[in-house]
C-alpha positions in Angstrom: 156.0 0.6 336.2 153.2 1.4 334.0 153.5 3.8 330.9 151.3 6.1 332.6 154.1 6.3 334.9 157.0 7.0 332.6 154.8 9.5 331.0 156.6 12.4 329.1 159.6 10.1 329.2 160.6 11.3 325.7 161.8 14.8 327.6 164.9 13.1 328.7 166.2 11.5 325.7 169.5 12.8 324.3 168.3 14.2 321.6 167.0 17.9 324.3 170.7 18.1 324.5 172.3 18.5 321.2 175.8 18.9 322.3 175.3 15.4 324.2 173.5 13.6 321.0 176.6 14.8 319.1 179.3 14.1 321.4 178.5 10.7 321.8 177.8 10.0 318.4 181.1 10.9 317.8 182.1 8.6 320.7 180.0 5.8 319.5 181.4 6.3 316.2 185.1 5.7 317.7 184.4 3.1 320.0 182.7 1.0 317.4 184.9 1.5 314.3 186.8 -1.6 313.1 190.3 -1.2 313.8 192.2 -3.7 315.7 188.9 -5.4 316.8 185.8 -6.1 314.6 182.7 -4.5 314.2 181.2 -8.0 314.5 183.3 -8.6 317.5 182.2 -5.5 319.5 178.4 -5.6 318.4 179.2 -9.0 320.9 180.9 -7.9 323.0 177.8 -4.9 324.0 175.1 -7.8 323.7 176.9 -9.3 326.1 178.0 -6.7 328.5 174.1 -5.7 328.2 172.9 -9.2 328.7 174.7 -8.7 332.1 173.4 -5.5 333.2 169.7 -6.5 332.2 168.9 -3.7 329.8 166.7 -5.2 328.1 166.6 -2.1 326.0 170.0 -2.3 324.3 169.9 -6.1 324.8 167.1 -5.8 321.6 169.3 -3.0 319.5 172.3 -5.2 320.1 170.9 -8.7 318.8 168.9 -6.8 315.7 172.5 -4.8 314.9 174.1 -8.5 314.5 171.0 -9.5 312.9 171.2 -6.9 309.9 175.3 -7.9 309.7 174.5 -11.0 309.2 174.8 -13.1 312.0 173.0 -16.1 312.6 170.4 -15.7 315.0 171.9 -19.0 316.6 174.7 -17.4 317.6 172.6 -14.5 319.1 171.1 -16.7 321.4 174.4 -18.7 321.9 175.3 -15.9 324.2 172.8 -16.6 326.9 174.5 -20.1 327.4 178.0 -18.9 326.1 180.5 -21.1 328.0 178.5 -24.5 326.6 178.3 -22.6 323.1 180.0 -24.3 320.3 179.5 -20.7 318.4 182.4 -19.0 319.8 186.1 -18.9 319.4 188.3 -19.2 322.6 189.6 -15.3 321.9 185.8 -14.9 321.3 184.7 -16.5 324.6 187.3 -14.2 326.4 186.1 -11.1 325.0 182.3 -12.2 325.7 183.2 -13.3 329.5 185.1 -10.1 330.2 182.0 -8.1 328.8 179.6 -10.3 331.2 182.0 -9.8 333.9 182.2 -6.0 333.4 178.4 -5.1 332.0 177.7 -6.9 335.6 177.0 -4.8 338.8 179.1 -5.0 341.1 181.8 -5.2 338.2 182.9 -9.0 338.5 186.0 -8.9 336.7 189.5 -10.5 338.0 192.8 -10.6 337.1 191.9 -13.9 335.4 189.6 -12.5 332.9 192.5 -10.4 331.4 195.3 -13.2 331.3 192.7 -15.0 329.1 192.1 -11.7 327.2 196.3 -11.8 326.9 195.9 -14.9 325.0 194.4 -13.6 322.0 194.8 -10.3 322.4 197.4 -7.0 322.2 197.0 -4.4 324.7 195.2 -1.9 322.3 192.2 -4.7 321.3 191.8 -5.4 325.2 191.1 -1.8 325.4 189.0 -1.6 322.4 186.9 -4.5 323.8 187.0 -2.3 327.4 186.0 0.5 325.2 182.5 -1.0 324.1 182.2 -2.3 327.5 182.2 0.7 329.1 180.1 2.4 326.1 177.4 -0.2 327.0 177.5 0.2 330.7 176.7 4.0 329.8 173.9 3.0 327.5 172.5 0.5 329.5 172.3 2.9 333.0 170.7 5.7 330.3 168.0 3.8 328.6 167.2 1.8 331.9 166.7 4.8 334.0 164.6 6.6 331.7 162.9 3.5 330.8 163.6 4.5 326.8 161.7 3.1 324.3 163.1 0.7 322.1 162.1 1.4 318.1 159.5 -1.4 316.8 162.0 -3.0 314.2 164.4 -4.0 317.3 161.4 -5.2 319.5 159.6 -7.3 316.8 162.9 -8.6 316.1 163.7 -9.2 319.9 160.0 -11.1 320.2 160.5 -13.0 317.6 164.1 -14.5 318.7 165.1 -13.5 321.7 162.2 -14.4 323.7 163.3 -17.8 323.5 165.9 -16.7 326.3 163.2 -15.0 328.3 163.9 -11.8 326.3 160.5 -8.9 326.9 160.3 -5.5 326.2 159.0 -4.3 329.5 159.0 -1.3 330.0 160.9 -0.4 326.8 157.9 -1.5 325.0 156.5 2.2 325.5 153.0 3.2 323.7 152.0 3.1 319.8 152.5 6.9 319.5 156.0 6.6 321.7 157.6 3.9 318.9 160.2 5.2 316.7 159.5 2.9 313.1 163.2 1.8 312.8 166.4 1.1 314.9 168.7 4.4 314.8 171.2 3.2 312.7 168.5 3.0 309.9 167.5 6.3 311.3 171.0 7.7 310.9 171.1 8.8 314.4 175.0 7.9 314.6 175.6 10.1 311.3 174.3 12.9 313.1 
């Protein structure tokens, strides 16, 4: 589709519905807080679940959100090849096969996926990591639909790296005067 045809696309972004914008914020906020699982851990754990589900999109936020916490951009791209990766931990590799599994449509996960998962993990971290997983599928059906345009730090950052996988903005990339400047956690969006 061209931009032409996602013209006025900015009308359906979350931010016409305030009560929406706020209420997952607050969501996000949860879902994403360190507690039993880290931050690192489920920033992964989304790549991955939006690797699956081909939003390219949150794909880009996800790999430049590890980026500014510090993760090697090695690692990033590990995740396109993840079960030759030597990046990962096994409890690691669960997590990021469950989120491939789930962020996939149909949903492809088994029984097996969670006895691996019971390896490594309590009950209450196998539904954090469920938790981001279904966060992301929510993101990834949003931003696709509407075709929302991704903010020029994540896409330069995306170009740069991620195209190595085949990574391109698409119809994310959106028009000059469409482009926010930074990705909305330098924006403060989830403060809001």
């Amino acid at each position: 589709m061209t931009d032409k045809e996602y013209e006025n696309r900015q009308n359906f972004e979350m931010g016409h519905w305030p009560e929406l914008r706020q209420g997952w914020n607050s969501f996000l906020q949860l879902i994403f807080a360190g507690r039993e699982v880290s931050k690192e851990l489920k920033q992964l754990v989304f790549l991955a679940s939006s690797m699956a589900s081909g939003c390219r999109h949150c794909q880009s936020h996800g790999a430049y959100h590890l980026h500014q916490i510090g993760m090697s951009e090695e690692k990033i791209l590990s995740i396109w090849n993840l079960e030759e990766s030597e990046h990962f931990t096994e409890a690691e590799k669960a997590a990021l096969n469950l989120a491939v599994a789930g962020g996939s449509s149909p949903n492809a996960t088994e029984a097996s996926h969670f006895a691996e998962m019971r390896k490594h993990f309590t009950d209450v971290q196998v539904i954090e990591v469920v938790a981001v997983i279904a966060a992301g599928g929510f993101l990834n059906r949003w931003n696709d639909t509407i075709a929302t345009v991704t903010d020029q730090e994540s896409i330069d950052f995306a170009e740069q790296v991620l195209s190595r996988v085949g990574w391109e903005a698409g119809k994310h990339k959106g028009a000059a005067h469409e482009q926010r400047p930074a990705h909305p956690l330098n924006l403060g969006w989830t403060k809001r």
